[in-house]
Every structure is written in structure tokens, then in C-alpha cells.
ROVOFI-659733 format. One line per field, with one value per residue (C-alpha): residue number from 1; chain; x, y, z. Coordinates in nm, 4 decimals, decimal comma. Example, Ala and Ser with C-alpha at 12.3 -4.5 7.8 and 13.67 -1.06 7.14 Angstrom:
BEGIN
num	[1/2]
chaine	[A/A]
xx	[1,2300/1,3670]
yy	[-0,4500/-0,1060]
zz	[0,7800/0,7140]
***
This chain:
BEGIN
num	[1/2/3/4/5/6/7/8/9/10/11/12/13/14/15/16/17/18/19/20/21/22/23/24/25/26/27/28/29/30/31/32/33/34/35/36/37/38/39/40/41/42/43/44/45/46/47/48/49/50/51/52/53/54/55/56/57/58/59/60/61/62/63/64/65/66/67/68/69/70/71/72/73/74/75/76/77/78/79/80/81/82/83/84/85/86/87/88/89/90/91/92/93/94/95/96/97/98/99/100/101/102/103/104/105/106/107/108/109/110/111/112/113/114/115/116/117/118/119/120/121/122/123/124/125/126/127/128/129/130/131/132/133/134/135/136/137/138/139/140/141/142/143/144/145/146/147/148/149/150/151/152/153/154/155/156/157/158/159/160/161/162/163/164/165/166/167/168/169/170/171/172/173/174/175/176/177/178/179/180/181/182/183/184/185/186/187/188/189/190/191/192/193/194/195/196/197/198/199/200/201/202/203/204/205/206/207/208/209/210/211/212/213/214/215/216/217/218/219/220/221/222/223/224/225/226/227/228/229/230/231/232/233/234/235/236/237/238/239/240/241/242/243/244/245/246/247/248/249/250/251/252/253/254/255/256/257/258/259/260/261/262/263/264/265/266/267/268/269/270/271/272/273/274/275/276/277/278/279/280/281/282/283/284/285/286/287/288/289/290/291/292/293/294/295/296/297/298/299/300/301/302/303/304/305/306/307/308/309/310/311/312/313/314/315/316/317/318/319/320/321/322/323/324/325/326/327/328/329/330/331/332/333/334/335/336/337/338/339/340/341/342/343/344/345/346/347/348/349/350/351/352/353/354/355/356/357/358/359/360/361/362/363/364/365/366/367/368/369/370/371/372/373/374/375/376/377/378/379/380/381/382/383/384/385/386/387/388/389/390/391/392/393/394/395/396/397/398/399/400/401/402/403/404/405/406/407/408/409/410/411/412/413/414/415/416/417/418/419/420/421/422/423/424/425/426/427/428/429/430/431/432/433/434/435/436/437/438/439]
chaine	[A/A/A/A/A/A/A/A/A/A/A/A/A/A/A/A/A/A/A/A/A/A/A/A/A/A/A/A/A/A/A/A/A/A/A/A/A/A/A/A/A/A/A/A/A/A/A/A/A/A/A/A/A/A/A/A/A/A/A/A/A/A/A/A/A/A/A/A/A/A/A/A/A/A/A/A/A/A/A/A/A/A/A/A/A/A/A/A/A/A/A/A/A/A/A/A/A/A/A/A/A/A/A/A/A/A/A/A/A/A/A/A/A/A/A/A/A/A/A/A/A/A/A/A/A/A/A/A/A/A/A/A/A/A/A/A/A/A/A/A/A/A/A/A/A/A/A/A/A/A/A/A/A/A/A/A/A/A/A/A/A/A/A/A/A/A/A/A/A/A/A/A/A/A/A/A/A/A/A/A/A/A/A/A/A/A/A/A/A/A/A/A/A/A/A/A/A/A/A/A/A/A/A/A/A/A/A/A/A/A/A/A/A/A/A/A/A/A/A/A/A/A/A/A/A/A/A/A/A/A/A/A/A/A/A/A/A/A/A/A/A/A/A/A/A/A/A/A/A/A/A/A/A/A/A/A/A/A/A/A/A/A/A/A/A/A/A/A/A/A/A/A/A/A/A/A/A/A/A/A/A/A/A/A/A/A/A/A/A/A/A/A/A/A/A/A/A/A/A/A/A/A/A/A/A/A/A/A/A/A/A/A/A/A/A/A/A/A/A/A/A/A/A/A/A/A/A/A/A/A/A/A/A/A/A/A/A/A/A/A/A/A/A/A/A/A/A/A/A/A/A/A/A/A/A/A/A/A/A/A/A/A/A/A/A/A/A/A/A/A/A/A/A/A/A/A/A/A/A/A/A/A/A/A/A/A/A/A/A/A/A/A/A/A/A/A/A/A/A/A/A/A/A/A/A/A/A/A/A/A/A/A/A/A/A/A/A/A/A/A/A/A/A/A/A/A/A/A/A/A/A/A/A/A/A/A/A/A/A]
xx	[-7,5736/-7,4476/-7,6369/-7,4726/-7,1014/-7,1451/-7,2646/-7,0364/-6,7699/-6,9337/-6,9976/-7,2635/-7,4443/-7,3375/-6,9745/-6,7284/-6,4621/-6,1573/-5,9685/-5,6089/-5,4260/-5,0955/-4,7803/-4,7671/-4,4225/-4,5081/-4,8987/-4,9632/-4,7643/-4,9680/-5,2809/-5,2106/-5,1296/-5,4851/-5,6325/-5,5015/-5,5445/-5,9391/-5,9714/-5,7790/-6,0505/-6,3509/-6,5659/-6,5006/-6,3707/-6,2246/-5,9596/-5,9681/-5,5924/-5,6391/-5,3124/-5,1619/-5,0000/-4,6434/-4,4525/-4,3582/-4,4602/-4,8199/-4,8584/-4,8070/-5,0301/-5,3266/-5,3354/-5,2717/-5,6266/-5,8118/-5,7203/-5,7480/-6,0898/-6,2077/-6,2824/-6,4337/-6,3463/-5,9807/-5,8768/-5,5543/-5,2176/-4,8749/-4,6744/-4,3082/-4,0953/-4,0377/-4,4094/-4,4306/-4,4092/-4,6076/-4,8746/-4,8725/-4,8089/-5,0970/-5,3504/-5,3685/-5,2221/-5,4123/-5,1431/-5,0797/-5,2676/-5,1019/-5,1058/-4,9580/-4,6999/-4,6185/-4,5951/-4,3778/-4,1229/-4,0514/-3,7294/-3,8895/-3,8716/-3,5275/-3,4844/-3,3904/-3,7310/-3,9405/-3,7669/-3,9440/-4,2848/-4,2235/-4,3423/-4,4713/-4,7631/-4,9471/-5,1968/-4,9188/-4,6094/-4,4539/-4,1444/-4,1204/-4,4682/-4,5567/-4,8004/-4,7590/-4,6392/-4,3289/-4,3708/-4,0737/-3,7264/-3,4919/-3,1146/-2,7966/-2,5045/-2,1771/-2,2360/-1,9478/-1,7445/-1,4452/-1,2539/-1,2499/-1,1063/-0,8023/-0,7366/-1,1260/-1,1626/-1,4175/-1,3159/-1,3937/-1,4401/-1,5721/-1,2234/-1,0711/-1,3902/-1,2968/-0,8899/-1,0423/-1,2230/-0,9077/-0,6876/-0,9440/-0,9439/-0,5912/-0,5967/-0,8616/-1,1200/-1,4329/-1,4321/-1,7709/-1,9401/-2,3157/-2,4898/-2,8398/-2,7553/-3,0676/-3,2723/-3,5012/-3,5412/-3,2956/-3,0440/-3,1467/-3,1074/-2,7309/-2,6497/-2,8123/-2,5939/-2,2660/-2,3920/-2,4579/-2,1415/-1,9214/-2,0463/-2,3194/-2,7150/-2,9794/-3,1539/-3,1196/-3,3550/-3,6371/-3,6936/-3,6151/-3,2814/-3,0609/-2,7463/-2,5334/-2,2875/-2,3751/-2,0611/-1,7185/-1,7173/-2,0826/-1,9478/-1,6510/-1,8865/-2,0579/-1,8136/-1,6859/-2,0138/-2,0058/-1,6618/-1,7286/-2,0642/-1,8562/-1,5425/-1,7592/-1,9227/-1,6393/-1,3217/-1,1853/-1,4135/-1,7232/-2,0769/-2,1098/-2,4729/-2,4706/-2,7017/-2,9669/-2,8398/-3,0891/-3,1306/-3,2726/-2,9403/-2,7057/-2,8119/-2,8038/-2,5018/-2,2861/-2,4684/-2,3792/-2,0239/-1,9275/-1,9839/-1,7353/-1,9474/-2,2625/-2,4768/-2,8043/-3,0759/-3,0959/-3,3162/-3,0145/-2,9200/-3,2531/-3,2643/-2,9280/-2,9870/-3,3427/-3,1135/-2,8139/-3,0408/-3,1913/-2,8229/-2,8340/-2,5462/-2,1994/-1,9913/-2,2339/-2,4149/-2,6708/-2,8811/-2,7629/-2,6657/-2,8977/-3,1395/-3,0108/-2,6152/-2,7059/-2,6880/-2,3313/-2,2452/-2,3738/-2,1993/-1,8630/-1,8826/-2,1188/-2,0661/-2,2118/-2,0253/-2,1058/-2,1550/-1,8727/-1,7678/-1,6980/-1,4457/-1,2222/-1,3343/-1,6086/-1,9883/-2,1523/-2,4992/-2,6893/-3,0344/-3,3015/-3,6192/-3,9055/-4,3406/-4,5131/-4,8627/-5,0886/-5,4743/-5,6479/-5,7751/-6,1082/-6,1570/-6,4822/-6,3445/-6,0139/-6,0024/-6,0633/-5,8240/-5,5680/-5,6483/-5,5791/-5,2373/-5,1498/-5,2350/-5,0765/-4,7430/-4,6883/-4,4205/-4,5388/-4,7187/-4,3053/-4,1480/-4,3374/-4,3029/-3,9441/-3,9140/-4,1329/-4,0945/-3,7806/-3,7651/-3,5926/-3,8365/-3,8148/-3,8946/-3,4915/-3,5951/-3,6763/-3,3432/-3,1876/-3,4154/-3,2368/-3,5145/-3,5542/-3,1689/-3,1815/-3,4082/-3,2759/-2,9260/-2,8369/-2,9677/-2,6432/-2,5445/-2,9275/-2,9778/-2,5870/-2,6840/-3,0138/-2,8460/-2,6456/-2,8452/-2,9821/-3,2938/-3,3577/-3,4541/-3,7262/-3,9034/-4,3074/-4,1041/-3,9059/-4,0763/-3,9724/-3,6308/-3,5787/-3,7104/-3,4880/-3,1743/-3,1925/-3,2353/-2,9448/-2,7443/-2,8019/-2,5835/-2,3271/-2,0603/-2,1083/-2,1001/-1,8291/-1,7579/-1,6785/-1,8862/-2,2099/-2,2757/-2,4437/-2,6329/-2,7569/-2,8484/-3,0161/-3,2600/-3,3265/-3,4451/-3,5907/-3,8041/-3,8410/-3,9541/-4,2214/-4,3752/-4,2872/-4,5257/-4,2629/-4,3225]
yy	[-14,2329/-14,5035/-14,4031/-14,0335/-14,1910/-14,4599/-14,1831/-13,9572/-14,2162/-14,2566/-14,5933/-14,7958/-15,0646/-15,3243/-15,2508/-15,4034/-15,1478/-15,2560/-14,9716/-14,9518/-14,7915/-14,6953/-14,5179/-14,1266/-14,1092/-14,2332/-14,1528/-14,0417/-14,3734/-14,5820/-14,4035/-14,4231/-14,7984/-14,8127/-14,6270/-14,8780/-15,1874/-15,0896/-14,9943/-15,3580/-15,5467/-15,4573/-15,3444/-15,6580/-15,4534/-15,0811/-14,9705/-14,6604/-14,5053/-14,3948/-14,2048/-14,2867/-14,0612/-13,9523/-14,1259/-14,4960/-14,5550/-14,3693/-14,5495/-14,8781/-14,7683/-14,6219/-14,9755/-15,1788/-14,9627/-15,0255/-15,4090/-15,4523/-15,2814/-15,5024/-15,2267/-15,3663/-15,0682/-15,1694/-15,3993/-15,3913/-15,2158/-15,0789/-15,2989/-15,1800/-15,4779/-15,5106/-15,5355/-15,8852/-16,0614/-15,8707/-15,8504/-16,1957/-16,3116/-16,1598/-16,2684/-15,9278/-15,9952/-16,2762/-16,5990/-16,5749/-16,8119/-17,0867/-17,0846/-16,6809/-16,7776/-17,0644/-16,7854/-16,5484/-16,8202/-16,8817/-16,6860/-16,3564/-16,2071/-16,1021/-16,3041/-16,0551/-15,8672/-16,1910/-16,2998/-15,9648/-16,1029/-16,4255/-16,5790/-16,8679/-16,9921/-17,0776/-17,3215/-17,5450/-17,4217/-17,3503/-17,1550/-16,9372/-16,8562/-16,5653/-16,3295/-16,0266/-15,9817/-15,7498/-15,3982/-15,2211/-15,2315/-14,9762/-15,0149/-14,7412/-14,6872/-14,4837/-14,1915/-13,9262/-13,6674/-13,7736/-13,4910/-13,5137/-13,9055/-14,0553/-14,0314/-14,0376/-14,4235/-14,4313/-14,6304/-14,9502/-15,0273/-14,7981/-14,7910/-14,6771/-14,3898/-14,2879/-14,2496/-14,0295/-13,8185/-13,7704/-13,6906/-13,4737/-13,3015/-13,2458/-13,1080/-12,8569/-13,0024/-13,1027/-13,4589/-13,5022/-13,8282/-13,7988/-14,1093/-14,1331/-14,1946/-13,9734/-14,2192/-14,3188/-14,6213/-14,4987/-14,5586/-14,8778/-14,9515/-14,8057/-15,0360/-15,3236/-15,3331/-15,2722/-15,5755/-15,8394/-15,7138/-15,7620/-16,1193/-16,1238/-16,0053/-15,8999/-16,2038/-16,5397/-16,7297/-16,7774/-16,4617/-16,4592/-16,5671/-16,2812/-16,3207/-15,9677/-16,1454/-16,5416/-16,6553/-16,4630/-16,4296/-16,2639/-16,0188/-15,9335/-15,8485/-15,6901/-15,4836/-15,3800/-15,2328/-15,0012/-14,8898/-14,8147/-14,5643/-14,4171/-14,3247/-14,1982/-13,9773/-13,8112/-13,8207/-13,4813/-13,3178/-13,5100/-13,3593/-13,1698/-13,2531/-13,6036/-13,7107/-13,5402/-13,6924/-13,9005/-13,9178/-13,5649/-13,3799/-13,6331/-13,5071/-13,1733/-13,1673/-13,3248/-13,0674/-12,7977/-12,9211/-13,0018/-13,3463/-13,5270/-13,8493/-14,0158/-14,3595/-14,2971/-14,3867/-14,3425/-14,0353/-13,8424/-13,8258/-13,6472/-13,4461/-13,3342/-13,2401/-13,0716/-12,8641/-12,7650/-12,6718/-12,3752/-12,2806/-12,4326/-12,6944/-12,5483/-12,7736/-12,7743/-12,5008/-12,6666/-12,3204/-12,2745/-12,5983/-12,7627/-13,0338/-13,3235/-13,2413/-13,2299/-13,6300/-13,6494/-13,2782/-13,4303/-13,7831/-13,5831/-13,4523/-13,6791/-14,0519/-14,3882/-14,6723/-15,0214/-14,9459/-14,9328/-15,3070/-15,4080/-15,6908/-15,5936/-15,8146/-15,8906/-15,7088/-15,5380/-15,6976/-15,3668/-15,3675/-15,3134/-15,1465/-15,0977/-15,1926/-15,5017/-15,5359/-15,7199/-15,8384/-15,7351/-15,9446/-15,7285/-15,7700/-15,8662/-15,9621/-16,1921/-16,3209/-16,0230/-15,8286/-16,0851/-16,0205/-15,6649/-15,7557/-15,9363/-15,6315/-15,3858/-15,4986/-15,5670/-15,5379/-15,2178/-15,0951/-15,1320/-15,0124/-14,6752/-14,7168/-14,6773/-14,4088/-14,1881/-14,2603/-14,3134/-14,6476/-14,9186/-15,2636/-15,6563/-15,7786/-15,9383/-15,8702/-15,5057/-15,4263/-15,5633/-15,3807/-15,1212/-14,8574/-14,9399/-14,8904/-14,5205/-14,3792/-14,5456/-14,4882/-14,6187/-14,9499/-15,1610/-15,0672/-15,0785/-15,4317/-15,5129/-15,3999/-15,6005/-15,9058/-15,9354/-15,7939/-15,8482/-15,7819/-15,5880/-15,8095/-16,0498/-16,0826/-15,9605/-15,7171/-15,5658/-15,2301/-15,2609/-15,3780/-15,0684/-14,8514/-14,9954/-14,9733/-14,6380/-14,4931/-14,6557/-14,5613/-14,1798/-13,9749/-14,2118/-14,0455/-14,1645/-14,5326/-14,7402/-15,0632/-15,2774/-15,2101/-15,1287/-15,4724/-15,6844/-15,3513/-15,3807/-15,7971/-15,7548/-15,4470/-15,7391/-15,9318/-15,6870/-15,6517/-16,0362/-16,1594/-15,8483/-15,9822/-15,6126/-15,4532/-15,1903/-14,8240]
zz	[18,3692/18,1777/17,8520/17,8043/17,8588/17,5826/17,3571/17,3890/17,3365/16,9927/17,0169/16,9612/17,2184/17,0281/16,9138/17,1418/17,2525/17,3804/17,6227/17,5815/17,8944/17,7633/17,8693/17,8725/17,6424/17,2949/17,3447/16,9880/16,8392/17,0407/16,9475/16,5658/16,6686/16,8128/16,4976/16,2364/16,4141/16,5005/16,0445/16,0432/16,2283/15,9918/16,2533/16,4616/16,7741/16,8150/17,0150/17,2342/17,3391/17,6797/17,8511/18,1790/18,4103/18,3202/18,6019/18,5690/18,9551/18,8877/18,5670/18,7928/19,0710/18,8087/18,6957/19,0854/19,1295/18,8392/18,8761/19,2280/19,1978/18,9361/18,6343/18,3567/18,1248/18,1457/17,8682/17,7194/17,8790/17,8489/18,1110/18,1861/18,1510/18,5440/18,6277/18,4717/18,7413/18,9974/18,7868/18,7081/19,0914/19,1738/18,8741/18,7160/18,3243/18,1704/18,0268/17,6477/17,4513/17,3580/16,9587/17,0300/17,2208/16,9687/16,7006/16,9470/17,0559/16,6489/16,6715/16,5386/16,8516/17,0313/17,3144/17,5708/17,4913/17,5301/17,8814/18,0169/17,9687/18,1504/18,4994/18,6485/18,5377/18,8534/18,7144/18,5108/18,7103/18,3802/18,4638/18,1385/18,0380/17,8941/18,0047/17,7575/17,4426/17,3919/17,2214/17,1831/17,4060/17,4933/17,5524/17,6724/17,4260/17,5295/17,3720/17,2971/17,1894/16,9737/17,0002/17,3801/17,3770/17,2553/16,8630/16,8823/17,0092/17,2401/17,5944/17,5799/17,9767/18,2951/18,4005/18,0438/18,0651/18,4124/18,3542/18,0199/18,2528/18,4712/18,1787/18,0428/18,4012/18,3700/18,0689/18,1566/17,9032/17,9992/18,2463/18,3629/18,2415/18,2086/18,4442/18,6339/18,9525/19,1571/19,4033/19,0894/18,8730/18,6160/18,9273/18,9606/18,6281/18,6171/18,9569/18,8019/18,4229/18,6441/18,8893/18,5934/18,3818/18,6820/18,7491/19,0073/19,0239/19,3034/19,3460/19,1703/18,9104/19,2124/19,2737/19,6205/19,6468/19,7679/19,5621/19,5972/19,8689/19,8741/19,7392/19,7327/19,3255/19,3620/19,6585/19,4525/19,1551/19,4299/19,5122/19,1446/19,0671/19,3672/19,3343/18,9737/19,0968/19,3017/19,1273/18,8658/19,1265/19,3216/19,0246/18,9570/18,7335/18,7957/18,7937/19,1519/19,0655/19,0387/19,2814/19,0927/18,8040/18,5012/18,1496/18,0500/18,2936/18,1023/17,7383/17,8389/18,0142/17,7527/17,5082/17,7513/17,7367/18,0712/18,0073/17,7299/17,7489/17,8419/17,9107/17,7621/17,5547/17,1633/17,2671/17,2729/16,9135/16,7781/17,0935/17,0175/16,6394/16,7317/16,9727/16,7722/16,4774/16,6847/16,8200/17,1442/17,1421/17,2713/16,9973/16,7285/16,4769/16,2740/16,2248/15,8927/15,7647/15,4463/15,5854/15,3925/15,5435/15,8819/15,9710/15,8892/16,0715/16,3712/16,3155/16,2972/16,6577/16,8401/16,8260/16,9554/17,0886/17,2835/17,6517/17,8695/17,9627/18,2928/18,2671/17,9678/17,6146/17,7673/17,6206/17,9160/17,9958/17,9429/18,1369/17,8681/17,9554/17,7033/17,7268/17,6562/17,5942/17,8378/17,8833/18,2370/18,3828/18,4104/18,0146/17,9064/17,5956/17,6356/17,2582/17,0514/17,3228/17,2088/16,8489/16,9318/17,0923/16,8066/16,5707/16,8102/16,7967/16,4556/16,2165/16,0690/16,4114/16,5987/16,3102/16,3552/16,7018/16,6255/16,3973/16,4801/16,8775/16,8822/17,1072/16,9932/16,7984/16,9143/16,6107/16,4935/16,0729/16,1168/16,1632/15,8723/15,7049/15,4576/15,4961/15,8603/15,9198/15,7235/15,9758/16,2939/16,2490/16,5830/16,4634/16,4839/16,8195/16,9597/16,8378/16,9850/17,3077/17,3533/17,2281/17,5452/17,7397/18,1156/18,2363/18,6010/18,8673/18,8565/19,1231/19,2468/19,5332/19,2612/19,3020/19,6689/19,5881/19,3448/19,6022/19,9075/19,6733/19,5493/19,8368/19,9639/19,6959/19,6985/19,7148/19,5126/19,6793/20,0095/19,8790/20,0283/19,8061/20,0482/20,3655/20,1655/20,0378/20,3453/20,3659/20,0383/20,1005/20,3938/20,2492/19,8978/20,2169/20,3528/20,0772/19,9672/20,2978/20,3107/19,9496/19,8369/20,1225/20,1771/20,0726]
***
């Protein structure tokens, strides 16, 4: 049976083919990716774009099987930056070679980006080694309406954006404020940036350390986070819906206009032009307005701004998500997969990552990159936002501890600051103590 399959792939028995399992979103980047860097080797190895599921959680569990089940035709994958260290715990992404990590550790690559692909190294017990090789980030912005805030000045903390929405409220404009908060990862992301803004975190450096309510500072932080959710879900004028709430009900909902503001992803701004050009933005025509005089149409009514600090002056520690690239373990072909690693993320393969997919680069000189800025006009506040930024937990349960949390969480309304917070230890626990084994 094998001889049919090979064929049909177009390959020939001695070519080496190298599989690359890659996210749903951003397919047909990663496939031009795979394209050029295959031309790029001179017939030294070809890459072959294969598409995972759509969900995050199937994408994971696709790969768990295909790993755990020792599949030889899986070489090279999309890892979200919170699998690092489960699939390193368990031996499923290969180390980075040493003279690549050299070269990745030169300062070329942002540092928040690079701390996602690191874990113990079992075999040298280095803390910080890598084990994939960062691809692209992604990073929330406060995005808004001017008209709808003071003398158009965006707030500058969650408590400035939530006396807004009460004053808008009052004023009978709209007050919602556009947040993921359904029992999901985005949630877990939104509890997470509040958590490390305020002063605390879910577990400490070990990965195992439960740190919501071990000292009074990091119960206090604790605390502020949770109160913060849950004024946002039940102040006058908030989205009845909220509980249902992520990233594709915020955009629409502040280009509904119900919502004057949002935390989201720099999705929003070409989602939000695409829309308003065919009529179908409440506060914005773009159906007859010329091409080239659309950009600053758009810039007059929708706006970006730094994301919502928790403790006034002080940045918010915005939790960045984004892929890195790893090597399975199952690879026949460990050094020309690493060649391919190498090719994949490169300057010119991110940079059209980023235009044409929209997600933010970690390479630090592509953004002060004239052309580059042009077509990712976001640029200044992206690359502001994953300077001081925090990553989610790291840990091998984290998929258990996202799980656990969220679905405490939900409905935000129901949260009470002060009582929830042993609840919330005791599930991190929970979920430590099983090694993740928790549905």
C-alpha cells in the first residue's frame, strides 16, 4: 500500500520529505512558507504543509496522538506557545541545537517570544533551554472609539475604562466593553494579563508552585484581578452576553455599536475595514470611499491604544500568544528538519506571516522597518505590548490548569473577589499534583 501513497504525493523514493503539521488559521502563509523554503533547499529536502484541525485543544490532541503513537510521517509542527513545556516534559519536541540557539539568543529575537519555547532540559537540567524556535506572536491592544471617551483619550487603566462605561451608560451612549470571558482559553488568557499586571501569577518559576494566595501581596493581586472581571461583567450597560463572550463577539459588537471599546487582537482593524467597506459597520461607510483614503477614514473613528493598566503608570503585562516551530520527536530526519526550521521562520518568511496573516513577527528589526511599518500599522503598539509582556502559565498541567480555571470563572458574574481565591489555589493543585491528568 505503501507504493500508491508515495506516488501520489509526487515524490520520489529518494527525496526526503519533511511533513509540516501546522495550525488551521494562517494555513495558506504557512504553506507559501513551506513552498519557498523547499525552492530554497535545492532539492536537498521538501516541505509538505499539512492542516490541523481548527480548534487549539484538537490541534494539541491531533499531535498528543501522532506522538504518543510514534508516527514517523510527522516532522515539523506548529506548537502554541503554552504547549512548550508539556511537550517537552514528556520527550515529544526535540532540544534546539546548540549553534541555533546560539544564533536565536543574539538579541534578534524579542525576548518575550523566545521565553515561550523554553523548558528544562532533562538531560543537562538546563533551566532555559529551548526546544522550538518562535514564529510569530500575538498581543491585545485597547481598541476604541474616540468619540465615545473623554476629549478622545483613551483610559489608561481597567478602572478609568469601567467609570467610561458608566458615564457612557448614563449618558445613554453605548457602555459595553468588548472582553472574552466564555469558559475557553481566551478567558484564561484575560484572567491571566489582569493576574500578572496586578502583582501576582498562577504558579511560580517551578511550575508547580501554587502562587494565587501564598503571600498577602499575591492574594491582594489575587483579588484585583477578579474584582476587575467582574465589574466589567455586571456594570450598567455591560454585555448581557458576556459569558459567551471571545474575540470574534468583541469585534462585532463594538462594530455593531453596543460596545464603545474592546481588548483584542490586531485582527480587528482589517476585519473592521473589510466590514465597513461593504456597509456593515454602524459608525462607519467605507462603500464609496477611494481605496487609497480609506486607512485614515478608519483611523478617524477607530483607534488603538496600550492595554488597559492595572496599577496606574504602570504597562500592563499583556499575555502574548502566537506558534513556534518544533521537531517531533518521530522525525527521521532531525538535521535537515532543523534546516527547515531555520528557513521557516525567517525574516522574509515572518514578515509575510505578518502582512498577509495578520499576526504579529518576533524578529525586533522587522519592525523598524519603514516598509514593514506601512503595512502593519499597528506596529508600534504590537511591538509595545510584547515588550512587557507575560507569558500564560508554565507548567506541563497547564492545559488542566486552563481548563479547571475557566470553568470556574464562568459566568464572570457570579465571581466573588474575595471568597473565590482559595477556590481557585486549591483547583492549580488540583491540577499540579494530578501531572495534568484531569479532563
Amino acid at each position: 500500500m505503501a507504493s500508491p501513497l508515495v506516488a501520489a504525493c509526487g515524490s520520489s523514493s529518494d527525496e526526503v520529505v519533511l511533513s509540516f503539521y501546522t495550525a488551521a488559521d494562517g494555513a495558506e502563509q504557512y504553506a507559501a512558507a513551506a513552498a519557498a523554503c523547499t525552492a530554497q533547499s535545492g532539492g536537498e529536502y521538501k516541505v509538505e504543509q499539512r492542516t490541523l484541525p481548527k480548534s487549539a485543544n484538537d490541534q494539541r490532541l491531533q499531535l498528543a496522538r501522532r506522538l504518543a503513537g510514534n508516527d514517523k510521517t510527522l516532522d515539523l509542527m506548529t506548537l502554541d506557545v503554552v504547549w512548550t513545556a508539556e511537550f517537552a516534559e514528556a520527550g515529544w519536541a526535540l532540544p534546539v541545537p546548540e549553534d541555533l540557539e546560539t544564533k536565536l539568543r543574539d538579541g534578534s529575537t524579542l525576548a518575550g517570544p523566545l521565553a515561550t519555547a523554553e523548558w528544562l532540559d532533562p538531560q543537562t537540567e538546563q533551566k532555559d533551554k529551548l526546544f522550538a524556535v518562535p514564529l510569530n506572536s500575538n498581543t491585545q491592544l485597547l481598541w476604541y472609539r474616540p468619540d465615545l471617551v473623554p476629549n478622545g483619550t483613551p483610559p489608561a487603566t481597567w478602572d478609568e475604562l469601567i467609570a467610561n462605561a458608566a458615564a457612557n451608560q448614563a449618558a445613554g451612549q453605548p457602555a459595553a466593553i468588548g472582553v472574552q470571558a466564555k469558559q475557553y482559553e481566551g478567558f484564561m488568557v484575560w484572567f491571566n494579563t489582569l493576574l500578572e499586571s496586578a502583582g501576582a501569577s498562577v504558579v511560580g518559576d517551578d511550575g508547580t508552585t501554587v502562587t494565587l494566595n501564598d503571600t498577602p501581596e499575591h492574594r491582594a493581586a489575587t483579588e484585583k484581578a477578579l474584582s476587575i472581571i467582574k465589574s466589567v461583567a455586571t456594570a450598567p450597560g455591560a454585555d448581557p452576553s458576556v459569558s459567551q463572550s471571545d474575540e470574534g463577539t468583541a469585534r462585532l459588537g463594538v462594530e455593531a455599536g453596543t460596545m464603545f471599546a474592546e481588548v483584542n487582537y490586531p485582527f480587528v482593524l482589517p476585519g473592521l475595514k473589510e466590514n465597513a467597506a461593504a456597509g456593515g459597520v454602524s459608525f462607519l461607510d467605507l462603500s464609496n470611499v477611494p481605496a487609497d483614503q480609506q486607512d485614515a477614514k478608519v483611523n478617524e473613528v477607530f483607534k488603538s491604544a496600550p492595554y488597559p493598566s492595572v496599577k496606574a503608570g504602570e504597562p500592563a503585562k499583556v499575555t502574548i500568544g502566537g506558534f513556534n516551530i518544533g521537531v517531533a520527536k518521530t522525525t527521521q530526519h532531525p538535521d535537515l528538519a532543523w534546516k527547515a526550521v531555520a528557513c521557516l521562520t525567517d525574516r522574509e518568511n515572518q514578515r509575510n506571516n505578518a502582512v498577509d496573516g495578520g499576526v504579529p513577527p518576533v524578529l525586533a528589526d522587522l519592525y523598524q522597518d519603514p516598509d514593514f511599518q506601512a503595512a502593519y500599522p499597528a506596529w508600534e503598539g504590537v511591538l509595545g505590548s510584547i515588550e512587557s509582556a507575560t507569558v500564560r502559565p508554565v507548567s506541563p498541567a497547564y492545559q488542566s490548569i486552563s481548563i479547571l480555571l475557566t470553568d470556574a470563572l464562568n459566568p464572570p458574574q457570579n465571581i466573588d473577589p474575595v471568597g473565590d481565591v482559595d477556590k481557585l489555589a486549591d483547583l492549580v493543585k488540583q491540577a499540579v499534583e494530578s501531572k495534568g491528568l484531569i479532563p
